[in-house]
LOVODO-799572 format. One line per 2 residues: number of its first residue (from 1); their letters; for each residue x, y, z of N, C-alpha, C. Coordinates in pm, whole numbers, always signed. Layout:
N
NUM) A) X,Y,Z,X,Y,Z,X,Y,Z; ...
END
This chain:
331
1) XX) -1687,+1959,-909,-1570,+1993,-989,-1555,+1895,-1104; -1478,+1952,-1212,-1432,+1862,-1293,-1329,+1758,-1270
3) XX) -1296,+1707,-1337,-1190,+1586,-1308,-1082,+1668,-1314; -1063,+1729,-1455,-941,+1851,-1392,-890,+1934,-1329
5) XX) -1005,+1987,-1263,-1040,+2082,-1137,-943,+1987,-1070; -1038,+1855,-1015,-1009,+1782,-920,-866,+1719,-935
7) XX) -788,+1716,-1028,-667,+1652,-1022,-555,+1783,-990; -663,+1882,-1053,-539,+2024,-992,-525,+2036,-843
9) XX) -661,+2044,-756,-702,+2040,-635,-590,+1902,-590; -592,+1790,-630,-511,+1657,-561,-322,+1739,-606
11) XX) -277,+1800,-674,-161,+1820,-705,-91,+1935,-618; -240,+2022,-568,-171,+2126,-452,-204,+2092,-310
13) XX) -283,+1947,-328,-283,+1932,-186,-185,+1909,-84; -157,+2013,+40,-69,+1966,+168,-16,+1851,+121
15) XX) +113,+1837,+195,+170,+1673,+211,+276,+1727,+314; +330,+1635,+396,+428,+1598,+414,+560,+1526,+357
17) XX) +584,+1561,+285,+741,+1517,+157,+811,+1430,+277; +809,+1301,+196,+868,+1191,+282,+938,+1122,+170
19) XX) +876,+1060,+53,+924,+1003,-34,+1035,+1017,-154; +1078,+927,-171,+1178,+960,-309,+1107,+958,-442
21) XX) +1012,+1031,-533,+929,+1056,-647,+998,+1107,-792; +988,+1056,-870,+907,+921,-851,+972,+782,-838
23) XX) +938,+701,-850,+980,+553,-848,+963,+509,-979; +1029,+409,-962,+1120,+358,-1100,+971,+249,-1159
25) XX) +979,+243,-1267,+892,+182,-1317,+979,+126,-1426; +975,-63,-1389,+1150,-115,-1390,+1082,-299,-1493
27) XX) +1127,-249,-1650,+1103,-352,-1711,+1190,-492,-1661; +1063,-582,-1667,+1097,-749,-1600,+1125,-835,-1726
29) XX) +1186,-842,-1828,+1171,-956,-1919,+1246,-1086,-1915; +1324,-1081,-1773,+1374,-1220,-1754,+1227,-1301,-1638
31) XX) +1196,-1190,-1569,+1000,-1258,-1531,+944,-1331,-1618; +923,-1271,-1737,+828,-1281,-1862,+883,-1422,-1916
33) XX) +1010,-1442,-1964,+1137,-1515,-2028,+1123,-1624,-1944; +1101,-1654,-1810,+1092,-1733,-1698,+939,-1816,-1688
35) XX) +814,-1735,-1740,+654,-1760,-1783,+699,-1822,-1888; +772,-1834,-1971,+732,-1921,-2092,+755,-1826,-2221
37) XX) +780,-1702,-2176,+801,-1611,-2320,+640,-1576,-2363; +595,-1515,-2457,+510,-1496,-2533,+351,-1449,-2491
39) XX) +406,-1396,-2352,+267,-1331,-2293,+286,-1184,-2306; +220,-1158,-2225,+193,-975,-2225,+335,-956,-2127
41) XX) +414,-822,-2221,+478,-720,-2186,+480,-675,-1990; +577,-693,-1912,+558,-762,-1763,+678,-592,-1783
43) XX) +618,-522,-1615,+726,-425,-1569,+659,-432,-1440; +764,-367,-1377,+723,-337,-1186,+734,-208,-1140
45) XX) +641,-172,-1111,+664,-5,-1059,+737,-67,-888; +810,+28,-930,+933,-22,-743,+838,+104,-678
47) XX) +763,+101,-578,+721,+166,-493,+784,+87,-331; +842,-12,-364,+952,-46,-283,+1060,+37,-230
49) XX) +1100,+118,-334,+1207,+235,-358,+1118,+373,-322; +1049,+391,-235,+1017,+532,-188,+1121,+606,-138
51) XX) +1149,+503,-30,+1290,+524,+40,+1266,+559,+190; +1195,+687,+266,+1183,+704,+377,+1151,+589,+440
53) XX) +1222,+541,+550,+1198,+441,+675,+1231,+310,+594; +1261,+296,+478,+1299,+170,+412,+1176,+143,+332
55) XX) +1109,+218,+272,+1036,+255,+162,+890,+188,+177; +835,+180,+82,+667,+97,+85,+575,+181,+25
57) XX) +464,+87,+11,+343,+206,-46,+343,+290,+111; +307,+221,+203,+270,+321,+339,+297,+479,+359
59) XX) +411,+545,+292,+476,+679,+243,+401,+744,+205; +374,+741,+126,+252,+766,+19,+167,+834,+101
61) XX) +82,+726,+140,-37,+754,+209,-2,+847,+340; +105,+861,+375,+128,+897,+567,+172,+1045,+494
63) XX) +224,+1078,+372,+229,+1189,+358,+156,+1297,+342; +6,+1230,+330,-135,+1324,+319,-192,+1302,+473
65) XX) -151,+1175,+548,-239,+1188,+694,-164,+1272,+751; +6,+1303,+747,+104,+1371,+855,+139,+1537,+748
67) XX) +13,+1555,+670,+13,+1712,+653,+27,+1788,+740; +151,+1910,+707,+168,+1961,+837,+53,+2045,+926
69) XX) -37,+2067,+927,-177,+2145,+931,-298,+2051,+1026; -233,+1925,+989,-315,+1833,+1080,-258,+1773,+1206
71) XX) -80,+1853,+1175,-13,+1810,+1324,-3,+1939,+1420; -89,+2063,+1413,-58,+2154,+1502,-110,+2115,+1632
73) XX) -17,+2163,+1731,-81,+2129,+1864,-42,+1968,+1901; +20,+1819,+1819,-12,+1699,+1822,+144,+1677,+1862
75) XX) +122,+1621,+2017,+241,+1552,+2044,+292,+1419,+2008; +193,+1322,+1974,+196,+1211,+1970,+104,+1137,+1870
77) XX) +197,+1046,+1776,+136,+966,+1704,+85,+829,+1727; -44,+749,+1709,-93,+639,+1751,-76,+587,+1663
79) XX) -83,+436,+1611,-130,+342,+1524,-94,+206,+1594; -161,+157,+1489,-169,-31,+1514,-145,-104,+1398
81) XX) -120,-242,+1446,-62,-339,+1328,-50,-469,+1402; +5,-543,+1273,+33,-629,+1321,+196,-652,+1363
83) XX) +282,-761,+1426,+407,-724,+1474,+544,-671,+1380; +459,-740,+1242,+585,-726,+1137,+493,-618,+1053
85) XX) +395,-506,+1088,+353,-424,+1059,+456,-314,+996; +419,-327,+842,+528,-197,+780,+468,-34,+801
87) XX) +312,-65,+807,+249,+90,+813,+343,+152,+992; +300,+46,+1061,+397,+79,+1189,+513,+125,+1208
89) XX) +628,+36,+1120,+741,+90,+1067,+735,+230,+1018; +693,+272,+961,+696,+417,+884,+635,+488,+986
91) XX) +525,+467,+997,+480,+599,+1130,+566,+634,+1188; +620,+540,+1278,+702,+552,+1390,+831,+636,+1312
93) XX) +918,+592,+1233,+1013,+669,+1215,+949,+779,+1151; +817,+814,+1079,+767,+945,+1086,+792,+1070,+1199
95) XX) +711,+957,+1319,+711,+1096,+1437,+860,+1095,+1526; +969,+979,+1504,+1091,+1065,+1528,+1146,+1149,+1447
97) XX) +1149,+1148,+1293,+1186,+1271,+1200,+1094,+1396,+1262; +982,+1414,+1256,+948,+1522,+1269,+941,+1557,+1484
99) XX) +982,+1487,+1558,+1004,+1464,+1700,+884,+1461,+1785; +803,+1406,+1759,+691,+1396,+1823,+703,+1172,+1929
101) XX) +626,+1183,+1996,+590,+1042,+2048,+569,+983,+1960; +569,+869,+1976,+495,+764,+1929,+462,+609,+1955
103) XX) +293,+587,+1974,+274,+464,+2020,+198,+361,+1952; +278,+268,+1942,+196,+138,+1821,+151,+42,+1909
105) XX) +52,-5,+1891,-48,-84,+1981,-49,-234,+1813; +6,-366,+1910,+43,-469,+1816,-10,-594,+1877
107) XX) -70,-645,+1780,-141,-754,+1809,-81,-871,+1793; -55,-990,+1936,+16,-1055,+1939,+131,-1072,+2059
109) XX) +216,-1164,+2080,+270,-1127,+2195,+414,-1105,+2175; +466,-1025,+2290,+604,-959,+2247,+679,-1047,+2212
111) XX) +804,-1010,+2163,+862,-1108,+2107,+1009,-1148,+2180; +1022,-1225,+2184,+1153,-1269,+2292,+1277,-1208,+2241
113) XX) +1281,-1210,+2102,+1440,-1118,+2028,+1389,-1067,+1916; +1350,-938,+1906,+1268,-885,+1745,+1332,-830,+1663
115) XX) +1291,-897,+1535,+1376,-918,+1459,+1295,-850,+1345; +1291,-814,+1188,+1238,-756,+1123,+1214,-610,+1154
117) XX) +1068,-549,+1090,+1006,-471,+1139,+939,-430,+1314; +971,-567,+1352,+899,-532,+1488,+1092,-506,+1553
119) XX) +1205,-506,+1521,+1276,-441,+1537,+1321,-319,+1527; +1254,-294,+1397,+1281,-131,+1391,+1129,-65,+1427
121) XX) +1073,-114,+1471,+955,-65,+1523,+1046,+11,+1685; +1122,-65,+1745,+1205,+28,+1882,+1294,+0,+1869
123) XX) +1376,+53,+1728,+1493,+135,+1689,+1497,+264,+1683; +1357,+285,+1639,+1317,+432,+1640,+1218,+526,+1748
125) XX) +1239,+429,+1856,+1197,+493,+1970,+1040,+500,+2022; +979,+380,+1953,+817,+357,+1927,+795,+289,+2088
127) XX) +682,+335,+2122,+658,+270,+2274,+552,+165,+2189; +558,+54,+2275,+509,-73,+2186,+371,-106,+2332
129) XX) +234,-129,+2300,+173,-176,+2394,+127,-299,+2276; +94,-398,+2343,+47,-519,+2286,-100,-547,+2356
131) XX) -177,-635,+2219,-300,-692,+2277,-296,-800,+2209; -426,-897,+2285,-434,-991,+2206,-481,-1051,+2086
133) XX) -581,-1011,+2000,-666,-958,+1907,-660,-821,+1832; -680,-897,+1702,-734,-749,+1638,-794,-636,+1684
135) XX) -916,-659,+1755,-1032,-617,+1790,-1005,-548,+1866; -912,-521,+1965,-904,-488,+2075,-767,-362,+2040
137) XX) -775,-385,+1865,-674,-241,+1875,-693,-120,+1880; -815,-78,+1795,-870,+31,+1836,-916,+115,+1982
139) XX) -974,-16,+2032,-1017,+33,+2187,-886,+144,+2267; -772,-8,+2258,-630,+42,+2287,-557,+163,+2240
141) XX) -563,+198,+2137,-565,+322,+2054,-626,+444,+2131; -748,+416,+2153,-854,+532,+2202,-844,+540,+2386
143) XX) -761,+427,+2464,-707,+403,+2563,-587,+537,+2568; -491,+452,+2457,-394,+556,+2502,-406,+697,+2445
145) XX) -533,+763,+2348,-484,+901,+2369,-563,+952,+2461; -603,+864,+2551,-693,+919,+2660,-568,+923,+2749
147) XX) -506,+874,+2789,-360,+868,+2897,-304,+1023,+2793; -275,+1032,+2682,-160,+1126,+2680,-269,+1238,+2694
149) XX) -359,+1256,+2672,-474,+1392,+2664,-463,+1396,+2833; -451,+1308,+2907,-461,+1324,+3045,-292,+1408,+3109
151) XX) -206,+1337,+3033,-80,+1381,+3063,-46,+1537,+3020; -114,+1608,+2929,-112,+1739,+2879,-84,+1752,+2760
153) XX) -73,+1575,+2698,-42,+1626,+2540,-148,+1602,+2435; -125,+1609,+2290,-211,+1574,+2235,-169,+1448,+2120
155) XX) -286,+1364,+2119,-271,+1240,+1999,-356,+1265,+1898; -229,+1177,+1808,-326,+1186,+1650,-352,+1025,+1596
157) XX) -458,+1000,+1632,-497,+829,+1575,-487,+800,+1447; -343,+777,+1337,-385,+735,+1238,-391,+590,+1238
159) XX) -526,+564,+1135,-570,+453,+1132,-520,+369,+1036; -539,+212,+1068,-442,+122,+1029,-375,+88,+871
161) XX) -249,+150,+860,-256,+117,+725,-291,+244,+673; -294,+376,+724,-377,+498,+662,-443,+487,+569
163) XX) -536,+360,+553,-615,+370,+493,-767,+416,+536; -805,+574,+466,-872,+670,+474,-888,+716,+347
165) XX) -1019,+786,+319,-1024,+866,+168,-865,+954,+144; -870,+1017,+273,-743,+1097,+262,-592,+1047,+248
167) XX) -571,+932,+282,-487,+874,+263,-470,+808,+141; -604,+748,+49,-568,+719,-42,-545,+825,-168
169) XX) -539,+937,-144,-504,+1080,-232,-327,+997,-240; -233,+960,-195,-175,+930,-222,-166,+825,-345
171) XX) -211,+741,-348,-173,+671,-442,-289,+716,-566; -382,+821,-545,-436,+852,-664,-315,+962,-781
173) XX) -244,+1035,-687,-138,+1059,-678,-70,+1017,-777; -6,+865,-728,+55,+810,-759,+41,+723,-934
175) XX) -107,+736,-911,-211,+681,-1044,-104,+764,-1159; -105,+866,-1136,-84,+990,-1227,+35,+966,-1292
177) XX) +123,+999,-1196,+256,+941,-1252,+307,+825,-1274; +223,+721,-1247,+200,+588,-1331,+210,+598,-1460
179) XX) +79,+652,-1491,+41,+686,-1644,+152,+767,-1734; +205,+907,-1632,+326,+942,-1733,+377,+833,-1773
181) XX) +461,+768,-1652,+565,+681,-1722,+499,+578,-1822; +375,+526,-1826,+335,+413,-1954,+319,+474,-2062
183) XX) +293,+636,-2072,+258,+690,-2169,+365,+695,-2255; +505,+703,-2204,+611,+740,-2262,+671,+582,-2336
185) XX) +567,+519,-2330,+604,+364,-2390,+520,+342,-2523; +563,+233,-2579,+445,+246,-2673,+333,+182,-2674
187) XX) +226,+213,-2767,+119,+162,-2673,+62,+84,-2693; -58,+12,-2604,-100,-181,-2606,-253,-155,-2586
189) XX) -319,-239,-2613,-432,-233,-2572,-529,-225,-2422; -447,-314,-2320,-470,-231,-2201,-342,-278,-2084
191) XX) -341,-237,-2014,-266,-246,-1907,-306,-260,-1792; -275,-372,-1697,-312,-400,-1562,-202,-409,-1482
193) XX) -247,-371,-1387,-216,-346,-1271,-253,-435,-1191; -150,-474,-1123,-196,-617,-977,-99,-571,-851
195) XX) -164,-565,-758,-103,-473,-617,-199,-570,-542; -105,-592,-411,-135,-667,-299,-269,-554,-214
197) XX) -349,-620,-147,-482,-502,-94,-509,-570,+19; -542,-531,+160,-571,-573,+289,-651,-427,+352
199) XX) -584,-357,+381,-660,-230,+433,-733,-127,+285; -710,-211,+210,-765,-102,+47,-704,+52,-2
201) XX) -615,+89,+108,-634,+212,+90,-513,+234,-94; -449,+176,-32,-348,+172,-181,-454,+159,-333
203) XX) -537,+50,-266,-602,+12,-409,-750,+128,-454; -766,+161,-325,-879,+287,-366,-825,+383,-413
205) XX) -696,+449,-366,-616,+527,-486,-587,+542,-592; -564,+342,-633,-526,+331,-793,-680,+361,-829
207) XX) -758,+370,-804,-899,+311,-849,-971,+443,-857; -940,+558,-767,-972,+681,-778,-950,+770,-885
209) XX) -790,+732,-879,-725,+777,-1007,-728,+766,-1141; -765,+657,-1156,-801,+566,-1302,-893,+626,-1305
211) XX) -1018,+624,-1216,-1154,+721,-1220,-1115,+878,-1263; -1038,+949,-1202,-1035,+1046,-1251,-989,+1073,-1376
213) XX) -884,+1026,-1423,-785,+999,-1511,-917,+986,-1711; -1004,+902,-1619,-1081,+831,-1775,-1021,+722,-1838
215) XX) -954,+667,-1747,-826,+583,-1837,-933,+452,-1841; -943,+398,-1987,-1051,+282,-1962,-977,+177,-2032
217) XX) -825,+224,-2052,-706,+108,-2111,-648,+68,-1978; -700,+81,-1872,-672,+38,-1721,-717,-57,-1646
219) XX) -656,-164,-1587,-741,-240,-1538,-668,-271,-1385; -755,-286,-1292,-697,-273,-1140,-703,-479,-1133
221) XX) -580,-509,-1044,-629,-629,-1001,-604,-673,-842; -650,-610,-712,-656,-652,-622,-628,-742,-569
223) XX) -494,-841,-550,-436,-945,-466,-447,-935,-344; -581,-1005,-258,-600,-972,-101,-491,-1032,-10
225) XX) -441,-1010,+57,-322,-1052,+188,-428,-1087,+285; -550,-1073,+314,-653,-1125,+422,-778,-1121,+413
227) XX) -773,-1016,+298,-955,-1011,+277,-1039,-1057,+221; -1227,-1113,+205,-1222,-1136,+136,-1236,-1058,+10
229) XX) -1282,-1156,-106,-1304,-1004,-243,-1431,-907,-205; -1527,-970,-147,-1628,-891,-147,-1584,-771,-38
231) XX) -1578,-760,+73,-1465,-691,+156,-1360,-609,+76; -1308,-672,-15,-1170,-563,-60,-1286,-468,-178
233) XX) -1361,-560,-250,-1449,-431,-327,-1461,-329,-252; -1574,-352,-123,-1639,-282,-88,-1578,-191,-2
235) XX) -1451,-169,+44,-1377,-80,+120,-1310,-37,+8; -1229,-91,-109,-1230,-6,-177,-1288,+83,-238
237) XX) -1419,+52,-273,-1481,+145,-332,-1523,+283,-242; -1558,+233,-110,-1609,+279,+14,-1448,+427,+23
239) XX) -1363,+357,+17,-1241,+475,+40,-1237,+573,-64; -1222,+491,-228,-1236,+551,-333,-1320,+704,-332
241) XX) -1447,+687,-304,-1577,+796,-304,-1521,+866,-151; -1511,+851,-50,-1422,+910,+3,-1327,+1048,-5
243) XX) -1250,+962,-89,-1100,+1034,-182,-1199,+1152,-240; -1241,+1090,-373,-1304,+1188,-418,-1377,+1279,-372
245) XX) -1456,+1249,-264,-1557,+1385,-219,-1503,+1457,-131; -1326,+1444,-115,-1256,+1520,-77,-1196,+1615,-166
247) XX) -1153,+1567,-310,-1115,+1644,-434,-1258,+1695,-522; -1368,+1716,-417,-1501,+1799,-475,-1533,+1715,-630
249) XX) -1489,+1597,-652,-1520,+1516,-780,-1686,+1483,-794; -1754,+1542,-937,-1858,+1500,-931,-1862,+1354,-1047
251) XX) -1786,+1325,-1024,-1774,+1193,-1147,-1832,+1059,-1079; -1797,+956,-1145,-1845,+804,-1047,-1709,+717,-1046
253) XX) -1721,+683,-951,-1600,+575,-958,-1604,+497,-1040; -1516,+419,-1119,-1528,+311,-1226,-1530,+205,-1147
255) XX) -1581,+117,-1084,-1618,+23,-1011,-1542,-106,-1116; -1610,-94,-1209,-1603,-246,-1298,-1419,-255,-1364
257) XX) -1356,-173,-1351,-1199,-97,-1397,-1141,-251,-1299; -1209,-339,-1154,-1140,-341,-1072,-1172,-481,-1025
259) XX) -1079,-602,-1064,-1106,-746,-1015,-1047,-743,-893; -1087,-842,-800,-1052,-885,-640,-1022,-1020,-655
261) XX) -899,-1029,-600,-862,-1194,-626,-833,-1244,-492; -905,-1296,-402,-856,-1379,-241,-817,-1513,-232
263) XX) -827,-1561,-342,-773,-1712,-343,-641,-1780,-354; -560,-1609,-314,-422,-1631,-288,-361,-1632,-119
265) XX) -478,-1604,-46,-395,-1572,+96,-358,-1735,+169; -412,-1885,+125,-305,-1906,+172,-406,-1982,+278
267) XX) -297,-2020,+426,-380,-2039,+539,-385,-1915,+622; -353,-1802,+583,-425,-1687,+657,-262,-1571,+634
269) XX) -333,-1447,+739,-238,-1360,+714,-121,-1406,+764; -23,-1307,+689,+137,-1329,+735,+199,-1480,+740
271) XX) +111,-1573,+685,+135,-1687,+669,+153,-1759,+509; +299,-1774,+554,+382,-1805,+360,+291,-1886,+281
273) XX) +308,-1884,+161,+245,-1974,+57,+316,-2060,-2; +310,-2176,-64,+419,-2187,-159,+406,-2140,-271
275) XX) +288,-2102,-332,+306,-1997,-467,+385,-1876,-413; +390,-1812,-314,+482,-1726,-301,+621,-1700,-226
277) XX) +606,-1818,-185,+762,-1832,-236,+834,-1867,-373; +751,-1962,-463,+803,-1974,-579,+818,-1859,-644
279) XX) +692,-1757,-625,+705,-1619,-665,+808,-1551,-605; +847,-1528,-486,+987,-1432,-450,+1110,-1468,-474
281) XX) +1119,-1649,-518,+1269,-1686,-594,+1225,-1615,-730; +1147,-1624,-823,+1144,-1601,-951,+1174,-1475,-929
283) XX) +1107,-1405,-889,+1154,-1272,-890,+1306,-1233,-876; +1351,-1282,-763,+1490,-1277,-712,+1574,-1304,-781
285) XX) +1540,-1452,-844,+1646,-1472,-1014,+1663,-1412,-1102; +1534,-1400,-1152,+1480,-1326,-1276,+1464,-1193,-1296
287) XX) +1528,-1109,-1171,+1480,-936,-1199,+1566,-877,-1091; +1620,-975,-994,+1688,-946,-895,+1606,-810,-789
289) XX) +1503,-850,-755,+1359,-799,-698,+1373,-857,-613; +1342,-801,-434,+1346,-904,-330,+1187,-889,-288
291) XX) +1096,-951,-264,+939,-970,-227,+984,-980,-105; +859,-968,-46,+814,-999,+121,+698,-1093,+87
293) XX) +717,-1154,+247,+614,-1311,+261,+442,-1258,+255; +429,-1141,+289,+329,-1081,+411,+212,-1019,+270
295) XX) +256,-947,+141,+201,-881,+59,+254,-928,-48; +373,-912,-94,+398,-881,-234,+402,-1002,-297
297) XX) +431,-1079,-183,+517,-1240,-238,+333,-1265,-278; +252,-1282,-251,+119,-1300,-242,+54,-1287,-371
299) XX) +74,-1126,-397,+21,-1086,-509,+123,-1064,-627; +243,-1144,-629,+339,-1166,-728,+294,-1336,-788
301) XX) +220,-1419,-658,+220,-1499,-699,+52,-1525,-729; -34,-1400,-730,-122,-1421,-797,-140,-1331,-941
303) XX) -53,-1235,-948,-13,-1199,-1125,+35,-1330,-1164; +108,-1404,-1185,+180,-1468,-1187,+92,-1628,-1233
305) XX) +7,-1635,-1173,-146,-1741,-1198,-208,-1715,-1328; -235,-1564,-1283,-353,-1481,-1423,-272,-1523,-1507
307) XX) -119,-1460,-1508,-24,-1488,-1669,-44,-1575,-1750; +9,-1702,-1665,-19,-1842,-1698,-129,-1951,-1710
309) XX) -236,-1883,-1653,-366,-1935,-1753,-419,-1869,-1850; -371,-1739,-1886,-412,-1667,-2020,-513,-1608,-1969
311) XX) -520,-1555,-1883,-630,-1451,-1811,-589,-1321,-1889; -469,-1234,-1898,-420,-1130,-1970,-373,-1148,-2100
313) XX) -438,-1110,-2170,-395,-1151,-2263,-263,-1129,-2381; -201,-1171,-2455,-78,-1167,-2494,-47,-1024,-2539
315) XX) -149,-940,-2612,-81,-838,-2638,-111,-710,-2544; -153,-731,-2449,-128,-625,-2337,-47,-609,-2230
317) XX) -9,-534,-2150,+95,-524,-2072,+70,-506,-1942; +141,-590,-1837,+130,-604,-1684,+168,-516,-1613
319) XX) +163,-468,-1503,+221,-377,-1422,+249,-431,-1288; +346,-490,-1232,+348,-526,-1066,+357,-456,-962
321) XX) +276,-377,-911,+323,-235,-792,+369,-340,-707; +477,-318,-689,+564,-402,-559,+576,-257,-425
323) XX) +462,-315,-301,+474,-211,-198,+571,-275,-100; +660,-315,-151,+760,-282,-17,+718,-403,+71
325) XX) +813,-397,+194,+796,-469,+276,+883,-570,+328; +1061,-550,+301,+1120,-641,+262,+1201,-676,+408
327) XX) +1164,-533,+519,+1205,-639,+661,+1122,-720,+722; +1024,-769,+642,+927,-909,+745,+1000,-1018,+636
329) XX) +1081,-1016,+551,+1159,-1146,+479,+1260,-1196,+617; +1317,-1100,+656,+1385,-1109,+793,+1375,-1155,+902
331) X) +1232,-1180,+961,+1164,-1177,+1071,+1216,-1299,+1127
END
């Protein structure tokens, strides 16, 4: 197919309508004013503001895995995370909106009073099994839809983070109406984009999209929360082609559209920085934007690096996809 084929094909694809669309794409110039003045043109797409389950990129994506067509027959939803897991958060109040089970398998040990997301993880009625390791979530996963297939029902394993080709149709999606809204601005020489990336699937979307799109005034910048860059390339790209050979695309991914930056995570996941905390006060002052510790604060405070060594340069314009995430500030 053509790219237009293929973006018609992505515009009638199934979804499950979960989100509030679009999201605000919300000029920062007390951010900018706060850098020192005189860099590139700074805005934030609020994908914070989806809204279902207390919003996030995760929406997005769960609205192409929880197509209604892929839940016939499915009593019960699976996934995994970690405890202050937002993809978890959303599932779960997924399959009580639509009334199905649901079981999140969380790595780590329960928690004596839970607080954040691993609170509203059984607010909304999520049966919680815990392990100790990563590694051991999948197994657990494939454990329990063997128990509910035994009990007479049926499970649907979405995987962590729905990040899947199919899942990232969401944020290629989302690519789209990106671009309306920059189009309706005036225009710069290029525009980047910097979004937090761990499971890729968000960032193989932007990256699909831009691919489809032709947009070569685009530039992706991958802020890892755990991965490394070579890892976030390569699953992104890996999801990207994916996506596409689901929307019958005979094009190529723009690979080179797309920097990986890991030299922000820090001493590991879910573990604060002080660049990002300096990044979630600035924000908080300066735009009245609340970040999370876990993603955004991360990759706010690695836009935020690029700015200020003159990596972007002055007359082009930033983009911050802020995904949400603002009950692990809570935790």
């Amino acid at each position: 197919m053509t790219a237009q084929e293929s973006l018609s094909r992505l515009a009638d694809w199934p979804r499950l309508v979960l989100a509030n669309l679009p999201t605000p794409l919300v000029p920062a110039p007390g951010i900018s004013a706060a850098l020192g003045g005189g860099g590139p043109e700074l805005l934030v797409k609020m994908d914070a503001d989806t809204g279902f389950a207390l919003g996030g990129n995760k929406v997005r994506k769960l609205e192409f895995e929880l197509a209604p067509g892929r839940l016939d027959g499915v009593t019960h939803l699976i996934t995994a995370g970690g405890p202050q897991s937002n993809h978890c958060r959303v599932t779960a109040a997924a399959a009580a909106r639509l009334g199905l089970g649901c079981v999140l398998v969380l790595n780590g040990p329960e928690p004596e009073e839970p607080r954040g997301n691993a609170l509203i993880h059984r607010l909304v009625g999520a049966e919680i099994r815990t392990v100790a390791k990563r590694e051991e979530r999948d197994p657990m996963m494939e454990q329990v839809a063997q128990e509910i297939a035994q009990a007479g029902g049926r499970a649907r394993i979405i995987p962590i983070g729905a990040s899947t080709g199919l899942g990232s149709l969401g944020y290629a999606a989302a690519t789209v109406e990106l671009i309306e809204q920059l189009d309706a601005l005036p225009p710069c020489p290029h525009t980047w984009i910097f979004v937090s990336a761990s499971s890729c699937g968000t960032l193989a979307g932007l990256l699909l999209g831009v691919s489809l799109l032709g947009r070569r005034d685009l530039r992706l910048v991958g802020v890892s929360a755990d991965t490394s860059s070579f890892d976030m390339r390569m699953d992104t790209a890996r999801l990207a082609n994916e996506g596409a050979a689901l929307l019958e695309w005979d094009g190529d991914i723009r690979e080179g559209a797309l920097a990986a930056a890991d030299e922000f995570v820090g001493r590991g996941y879910g573990v604060p920085t002080k660049a990002g905390d300096e990044a979630t006060e600035l924000f908080g002052r300066a735009a009245g934007i609340v970040l999370d510790p876990v993603y955004s604060a991360k990759a706010a405070s690695g836009m935020i690096s690029w700015i200020r060594k003159g990596s972007v340069p002055a007359e082009d314009r930033v983009v911050f996809l802020h995904t949400g995430g603002h009950p692990a500030l809570l935790a």
